[in-house]
Structures are given as C-alpha cells and as structure tokens.
C-alpha positions as CSV (number, residue, x, y, z in Angstrom):
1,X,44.4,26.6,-60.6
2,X,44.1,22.7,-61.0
3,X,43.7,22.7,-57.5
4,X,41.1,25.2,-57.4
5,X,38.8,23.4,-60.0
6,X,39.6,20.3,-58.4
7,X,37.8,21.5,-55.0
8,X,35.1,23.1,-56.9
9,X,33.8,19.9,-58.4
10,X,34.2,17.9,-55.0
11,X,31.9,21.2,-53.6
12,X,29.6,20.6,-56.5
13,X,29.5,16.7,-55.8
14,X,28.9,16.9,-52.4
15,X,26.4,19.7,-52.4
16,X,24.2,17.6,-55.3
17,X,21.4,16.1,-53.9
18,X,21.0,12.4,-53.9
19,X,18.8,10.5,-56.2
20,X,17.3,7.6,-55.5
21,X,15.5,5.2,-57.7
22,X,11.8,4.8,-57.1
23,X,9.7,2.6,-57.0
24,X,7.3,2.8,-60.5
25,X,4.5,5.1,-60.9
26,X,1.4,2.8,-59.5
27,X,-1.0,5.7,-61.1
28,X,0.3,5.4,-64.8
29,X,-0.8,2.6,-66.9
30,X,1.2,-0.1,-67.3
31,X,4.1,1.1,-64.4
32,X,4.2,-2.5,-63.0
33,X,3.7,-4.6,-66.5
34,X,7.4,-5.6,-65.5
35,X,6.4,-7.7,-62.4
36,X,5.3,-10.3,-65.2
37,X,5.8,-12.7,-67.8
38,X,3.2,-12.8,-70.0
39,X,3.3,-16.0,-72.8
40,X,0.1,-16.8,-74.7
41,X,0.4,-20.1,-77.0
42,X,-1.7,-21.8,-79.5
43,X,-2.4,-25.7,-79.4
44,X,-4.3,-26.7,-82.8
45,X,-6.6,-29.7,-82.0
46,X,-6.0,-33.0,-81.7
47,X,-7.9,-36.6,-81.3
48,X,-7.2,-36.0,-77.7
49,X,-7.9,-32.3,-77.4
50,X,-9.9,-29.3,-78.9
51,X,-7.9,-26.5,-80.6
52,X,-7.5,-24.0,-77.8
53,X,-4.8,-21.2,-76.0
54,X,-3.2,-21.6,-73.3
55,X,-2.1,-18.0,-71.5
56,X,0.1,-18.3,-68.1
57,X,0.7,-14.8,-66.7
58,X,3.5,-15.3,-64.0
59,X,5.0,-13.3,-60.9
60,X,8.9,-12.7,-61.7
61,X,9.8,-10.7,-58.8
62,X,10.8,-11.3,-55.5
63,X,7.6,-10.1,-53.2
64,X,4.0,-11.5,-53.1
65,X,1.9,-9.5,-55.1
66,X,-1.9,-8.7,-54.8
67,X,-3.1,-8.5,-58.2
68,X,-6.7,-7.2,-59.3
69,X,-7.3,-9.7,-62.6
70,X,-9.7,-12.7,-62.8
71,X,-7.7,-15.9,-62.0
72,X,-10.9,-18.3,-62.7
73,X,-11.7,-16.5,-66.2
74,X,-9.9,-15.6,-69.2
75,X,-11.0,-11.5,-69.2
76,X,-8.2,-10.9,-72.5
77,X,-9.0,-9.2,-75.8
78,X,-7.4,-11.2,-78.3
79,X,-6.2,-8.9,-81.4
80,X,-6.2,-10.5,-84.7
81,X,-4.3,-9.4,-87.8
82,X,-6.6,-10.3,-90.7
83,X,-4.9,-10.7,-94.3
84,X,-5.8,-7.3,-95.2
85,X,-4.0,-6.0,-92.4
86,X,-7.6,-5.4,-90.7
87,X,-7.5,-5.6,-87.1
88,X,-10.6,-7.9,-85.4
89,X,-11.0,-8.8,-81.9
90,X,-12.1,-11.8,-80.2
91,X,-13.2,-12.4,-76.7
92,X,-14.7,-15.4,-74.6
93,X,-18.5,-14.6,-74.8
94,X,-18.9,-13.7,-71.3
95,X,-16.3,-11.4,-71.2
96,X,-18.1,-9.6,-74.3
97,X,-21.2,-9.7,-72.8
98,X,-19.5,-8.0,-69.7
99,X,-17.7,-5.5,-72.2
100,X,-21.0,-5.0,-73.8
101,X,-23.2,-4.6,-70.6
102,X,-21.5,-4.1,-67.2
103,X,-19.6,-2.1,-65.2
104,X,-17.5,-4.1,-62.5
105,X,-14.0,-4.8,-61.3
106,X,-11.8,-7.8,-61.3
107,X,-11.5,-9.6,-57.7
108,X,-8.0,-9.2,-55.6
109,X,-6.0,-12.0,-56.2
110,X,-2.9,-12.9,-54.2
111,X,0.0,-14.0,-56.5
112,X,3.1,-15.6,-55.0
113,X,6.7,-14.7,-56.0
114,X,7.7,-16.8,-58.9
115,X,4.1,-18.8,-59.1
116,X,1.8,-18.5,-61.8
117,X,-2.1,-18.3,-63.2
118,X,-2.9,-20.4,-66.6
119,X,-6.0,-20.1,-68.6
120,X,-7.3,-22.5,-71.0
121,X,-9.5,-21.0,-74.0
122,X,-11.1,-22.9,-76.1
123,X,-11.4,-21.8,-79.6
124,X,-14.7,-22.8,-79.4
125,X,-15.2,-20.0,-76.6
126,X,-14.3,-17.2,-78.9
127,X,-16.6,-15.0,-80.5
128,X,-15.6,-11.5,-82.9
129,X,-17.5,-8.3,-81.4
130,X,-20.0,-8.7,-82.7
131,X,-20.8,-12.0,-81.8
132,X,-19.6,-14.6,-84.6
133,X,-18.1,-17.6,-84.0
134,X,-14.6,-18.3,-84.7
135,X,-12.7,-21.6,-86.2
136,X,-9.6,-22.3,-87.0
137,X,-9.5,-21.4,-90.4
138,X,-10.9,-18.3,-89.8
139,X,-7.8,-17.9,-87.7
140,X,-4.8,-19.5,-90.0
141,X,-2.3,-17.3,-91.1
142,X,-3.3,-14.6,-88.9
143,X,-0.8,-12.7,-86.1
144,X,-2.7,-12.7,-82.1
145,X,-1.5,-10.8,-79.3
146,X,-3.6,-11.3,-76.4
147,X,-3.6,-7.4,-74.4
148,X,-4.7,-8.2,-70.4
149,X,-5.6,-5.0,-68.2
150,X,-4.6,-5.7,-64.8
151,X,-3.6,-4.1,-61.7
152,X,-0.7,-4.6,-58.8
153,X,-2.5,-3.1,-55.8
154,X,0.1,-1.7,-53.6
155,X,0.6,-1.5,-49.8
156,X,0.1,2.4,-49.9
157,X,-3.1,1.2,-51.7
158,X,-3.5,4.2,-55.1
159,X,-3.2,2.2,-58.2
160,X,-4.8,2.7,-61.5
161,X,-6.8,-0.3,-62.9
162,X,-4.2,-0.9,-66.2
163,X,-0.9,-0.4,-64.1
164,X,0.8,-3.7,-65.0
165,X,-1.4,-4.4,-68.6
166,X,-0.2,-7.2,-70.3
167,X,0.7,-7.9,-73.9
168,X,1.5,-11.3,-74.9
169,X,4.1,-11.5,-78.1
170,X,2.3,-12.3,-81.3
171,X,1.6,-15.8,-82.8
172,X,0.9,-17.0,-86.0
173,X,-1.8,-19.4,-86.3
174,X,-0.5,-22.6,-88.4
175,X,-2.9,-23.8,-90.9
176,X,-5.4,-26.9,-89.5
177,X,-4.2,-30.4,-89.8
C-alpha cells in the first residue's frame, strides 16, 4: 500500500505542470514600482541655500530601463497632511497648469542600471491647487509623500502609463530656524 501511494504522488508530481515565475504585469498600475528607489527629503533653508526637496528616483535592477517620466522637471503631486488630518496638495506651478489644462505624455527616458535622476524643488516653486503659495510654516509639522506616475516601457512595448508609480515615504517638516 505504501508503495502504491508512494508512486501515485511521484505520477502526480510529474504529471503537474510547471510554473514559472513571470515577469510583472506591464498593464496593471504600479507592476514595475519595484524597479525603483524612490527617496524624497527636505532641506530647510539656509544662508547658503533656499528651503527646497530634493527627490532622487533610482534604477535598482540589473537591465537598462526606458522609463516614460520627465527627467528635466519635477511632474510629482506632493500630499500634505494638514493638522486637521485634511489632505492638500502641492505641485510646481507648471505642472498644475499642465494638470489644469493639457493633455500630454512624459518623454522616454533611458535609465541605466543602478544610476539615478534627482530633482531639486524649491519651496518657492510650490503652489496648493488652487494656486497659493506655499512657505515653510505653512508646511511645519505636516506629513509629505511625494506620489510620481511613471512608466517602464517594455521591449514587447504594452505598458500602462502608472506601471511603476512611485510613493516616496512620508516626512515631517521641522519647524523653520
């Protein structure tokens, strides 16, 4: 009897088919977010420097990737916790005005294995929706997270525009001085 059970399983086993893992879904959102680290930091100003962020999205894997996000311009909705829990968002003004305008897509860029993009924004840059400025106080206390839709375009060339979105991890904004 052992025997017989014995040979069924090695049957079973053998007729099973064999799974391979796959490579991620480039037509779901967010499938290729894992290519990436994402970190978005705050420097408060300084007599040397204005208060800005600094956001350096970096290839992790192995392969060159072609990437469709704007390497020369911050294009990032910045989501602030206000101290009622409120949610506000902030953008550099052209990329409201774009938000609040256009329709167009980000170019193609081509992103190295283990290289990286960086973006400067100055605070000064920022406006809410619906168009006021923002300051450092405004921001003090409050949680950011900086959420960037962007692509991996593969070879077979069918991708959705959000497949590897980014999320940075939140902040806290010190107080100024």
């Amino acid at each position: 009897m052992k025997a017989a059970i014995t040979c069924f399983f090695v049957a079973l086993l053998l007729c099973m088919p064999v799974v391979q893992a796959k490579d991620p879904d480039s037509s779901k959102s967010g499938s290729h977010s894992h290519m990436f680290e994402y970190v978005f930091e705050f420097y408060p100003g300084s007599n040397n420097a204005a208060a800005h962020f600094k956001a350096t999205l970096t290839n992790i894997t192995d392969k060159d990737l072609q990437v469709m996000v704007n390497d020369k311009a911050f294009h990032s909705a910045l989501e602030i916790t206000s101290k009622s829990d409120e949610e506000i968002e902030l953008f550099i003004e052209h990329y409201r005005t774009l938000l609040l305008t256009s329709t167009w897509s980000e170019p193609i860029v081509s992103l190295p294995s283990k290289k990286s993009i960086d973006w400067e924004v100055p605070l000064s840059s920022l406006l809410t929706l619906h168009g006021k400025p923002v300051t450092h106080d405004f921001l003090a206390g409050r949680q950011v997270v900086s959420e960037m839709a962007m692509a991996v375009i593969p070879k077979a060339g069918s991708f959705i525009s959000s497949n590897a979105l980014q999320r940075s991890n939140p902040i806290i904004i010190p107080p100024k001085g």
